[in-house]
C-alpha positions, 0 to 999 in steps of 0.5 A, a space after each residue: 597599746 604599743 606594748 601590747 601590740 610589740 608582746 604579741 609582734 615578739 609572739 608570733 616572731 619565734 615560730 614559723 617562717 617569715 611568710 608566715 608570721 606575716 600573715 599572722 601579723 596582718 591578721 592580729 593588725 587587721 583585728 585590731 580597732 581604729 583606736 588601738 591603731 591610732 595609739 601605735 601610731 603614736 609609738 611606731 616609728 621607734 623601734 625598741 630596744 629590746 629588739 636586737 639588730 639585725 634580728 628576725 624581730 627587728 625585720 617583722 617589727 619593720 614589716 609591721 610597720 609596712 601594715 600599719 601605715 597600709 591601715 593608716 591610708 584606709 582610714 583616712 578613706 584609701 585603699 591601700 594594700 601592703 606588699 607581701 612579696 617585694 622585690 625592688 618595689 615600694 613597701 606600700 601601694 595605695 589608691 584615691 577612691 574618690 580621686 583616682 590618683 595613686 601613690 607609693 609609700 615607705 615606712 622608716 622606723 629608727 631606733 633612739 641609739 641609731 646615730 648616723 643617719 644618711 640619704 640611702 638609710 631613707 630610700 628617697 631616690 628609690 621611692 622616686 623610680 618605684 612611683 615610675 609611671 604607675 603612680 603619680 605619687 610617693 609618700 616617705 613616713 619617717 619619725 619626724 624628730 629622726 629627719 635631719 633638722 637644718 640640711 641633708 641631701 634628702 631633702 634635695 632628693 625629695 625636691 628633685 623626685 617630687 617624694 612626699 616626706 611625711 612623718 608618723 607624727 604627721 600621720 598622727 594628727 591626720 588620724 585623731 583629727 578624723 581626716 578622711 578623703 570624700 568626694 568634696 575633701 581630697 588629701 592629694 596636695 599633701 602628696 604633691 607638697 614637695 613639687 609645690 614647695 619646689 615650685 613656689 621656692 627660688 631656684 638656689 633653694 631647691 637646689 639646696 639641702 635645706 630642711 622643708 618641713 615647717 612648710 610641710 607642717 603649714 600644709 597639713 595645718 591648712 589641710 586639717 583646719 587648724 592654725 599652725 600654733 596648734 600643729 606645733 602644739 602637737 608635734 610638742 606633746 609628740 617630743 614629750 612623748 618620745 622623751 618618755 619613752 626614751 627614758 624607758 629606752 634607758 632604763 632597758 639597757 641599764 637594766 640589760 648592763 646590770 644583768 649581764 655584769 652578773 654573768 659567769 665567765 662561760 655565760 658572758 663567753 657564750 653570750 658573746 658568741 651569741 652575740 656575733 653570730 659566728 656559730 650561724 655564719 659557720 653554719 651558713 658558709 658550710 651549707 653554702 661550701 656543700 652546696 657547691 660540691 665538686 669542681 670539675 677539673 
């Protein structure tokens, strides 16, 4: 289904302006059953390589995710809204129909080739100001073999800001297992789970960088009714799935090198130009020196 689903990202990506290609995305996403969401779930949080860097594919792809993670907190009961037109905000509002609480929250995909990784790349602090006074919480979904394994100062961070780090493969198990939030059932300690780990931590740990997340997982295992073997079961068959699509990650770029050594010299000169954007970045600082016209003296 994720194939199916990037195809028809890829579609509507090549005409319209960014606005409108939103809504379409919104309303393909809107269309599709719980199932279908459930299986892209699985697979969002990477972001494929066949989408260039940097490109208009590669920002849809990420407002996508923006729409999947706002159906994915209706399904677990909410409401929940992605932004459209954000400026200095959280991607993704959501409210506690039954429990009248409110949060924040913002989907990080990465790629499998991205190497470096640091605190601003996961907006911890900015989650912490945008959650203001407005909502009592703030929710950061990442892939959770992306997250740093022993220390990071994100980890820190979200102690500090009381940021919920949770992860698709975390939002997976909670949608399979058919959590919703009901009048009885609340899903709100997940939320708060970095204030409580700070609070039942000695003080020496949260002012450290030590990675948290086994006692995320014992959280959400409590909260999902099973043992935390089970939980680590999951998240097992989650790294054998992303071990497999990372070998299909491979093979596109072995592919694309094979490709590409087949090239003519004026094909690899052009594709190189291509590749850099300079004719675009000509284009846009003409247009920015036009637009400046004349200096009076």
């Amino acid at each position: 289904m994720f194939y199916k689903f990037l195809n028809k990202l890829l579609e509507i990506s090549q005409a319209g302006s960014f606005k409108e290609q939103t809504l379409k995305i919104v309303k393909y996403i809107e269309s599709l059953g719980d199932n279908a969401i459930k299986s892209i779930v699985k697979e969002i949080g990477t972001i494929p390589e066949c989408i260039k860097a940097s490109s208009s594919e590669e920002k849809l792809f990420s407002k996508a995710s923006d729409i999947i993670l706002s159906r994915c907190f209706n399904m677990l009961g909410m409401q929940s809204e992605a932004l459209h037109e954000r400026a200095d905000s959280a991607d993704v509002v959501t409210k506690s129909v039954f429990h009248k609480y409110s949060l924040v929250a913002d989907a990080k995909c990465f790629r499998m080739s991205r190497t470096a990784k640091n605190q601003k790349d996961f907006k911890v602090d900015a989650l912490g100001n945008w959650r203001g006074g407005n909502n009592e919480y703030a929710v950061l979904v990442s892939p959770y073999f992306q997250y740093p394994k022993e220390e990071s100062q994100i980890y820190k961070a979200a102690l500090d800001n009381n940021v919920c780090l949770l992860s698709w493969e975390h939002i997976s198990i909670l949608l399979e297992k058919n959590i919703r939030e009901s009048e009885f059932f609340s899903l709100e300690t997940i939320w708060n789970s970095s204030k409580m780990i700070a609070r039942n931590s000695s003080a020496s740990y949260r002012n450290a960088k030590t990675c948290f997340l086994p006692q995320v997982n014992s959280l959400i295992a409590k909260k999902v009714g099973i043992d935390i073997s089970q939980l680590k079961k999951l998240l097992s068959m989650s790294r054998h799935s992303i071990i497999v699509r990372g070998n299909k990650e491979i093979n596109h770029c072995e592919e694309k090198i094979e490709e590409i050594k087949k090239f003519s010299k004026e094909q690899a000169i052009n594709e190189l130009i291509k590749e850099t954007k300079l004719e675009e970045k000509i284009h846009v600082i003409a247009n920015f020196i036009l637009s400046l016209g004349e200096i009076d003296e």
